[in-house]
N, C-alpha and C positions, 0 to 999 in steps of 0.2 A: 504494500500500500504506500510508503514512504517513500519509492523510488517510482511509484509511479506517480504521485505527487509532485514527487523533486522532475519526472520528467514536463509534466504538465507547466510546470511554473517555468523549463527553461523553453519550450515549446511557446508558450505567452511571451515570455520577451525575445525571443527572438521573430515573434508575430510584431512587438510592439515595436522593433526598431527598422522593421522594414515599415510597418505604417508610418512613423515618422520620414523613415526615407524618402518615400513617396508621396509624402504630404508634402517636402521640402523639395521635390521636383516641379510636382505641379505648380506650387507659390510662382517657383523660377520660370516656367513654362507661362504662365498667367501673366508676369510683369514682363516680360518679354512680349507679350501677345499685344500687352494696351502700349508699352513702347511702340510697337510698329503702326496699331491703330491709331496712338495721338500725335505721331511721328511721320505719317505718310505724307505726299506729295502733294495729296488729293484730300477734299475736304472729306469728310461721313460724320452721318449723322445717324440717329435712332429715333424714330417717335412714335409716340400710343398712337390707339384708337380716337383717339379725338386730333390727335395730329401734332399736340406738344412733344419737344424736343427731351426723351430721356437720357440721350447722349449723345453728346457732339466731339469731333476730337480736336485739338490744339492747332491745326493748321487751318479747320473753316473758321474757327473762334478768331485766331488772329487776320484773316480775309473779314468776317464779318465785324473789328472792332470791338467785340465783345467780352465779356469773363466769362466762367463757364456758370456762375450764380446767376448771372443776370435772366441768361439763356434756359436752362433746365429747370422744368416746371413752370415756369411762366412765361414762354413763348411758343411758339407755334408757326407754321407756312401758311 
């Protein structure tokens, strides 16, 4: 019982450090992703069903003059 326990517990962390590995690729995967989104050449944008702006990225902001508060949730096409 003791060793199957002890294998259980080493079984978990080594479950628990590949989930953090993995948690720590994706973050990097993620800020690399909105780098390129707020960083492209080209404007983009995102907006709901009413047509307000949920996301815009750094290049149509600086084309439009804008901050990105001003823009999300209170503007729209």
């Amino acid at each position: 019982m003791e060793r199957a326990e002890a294998s259980l517990r080493e079984l978990n962390r080594n479950l628990e450090a590949r989930v953090r590995e993995r948690a720590a690729l994706l973050e990097k995967a993620t800020q690399e992703t909105e780098d390129i989104y707020n960083n492209a050449p080209c404007g983009h944008h995102t907006l709901d069903s009413n047509g307000a702006f949920v996301k815009i990225n750094d290049t149509e902001l600086a084309w439009l003059g804008y901050a990105r508060e001003e823009v999300i949730g209170s503007m729209g096409i």
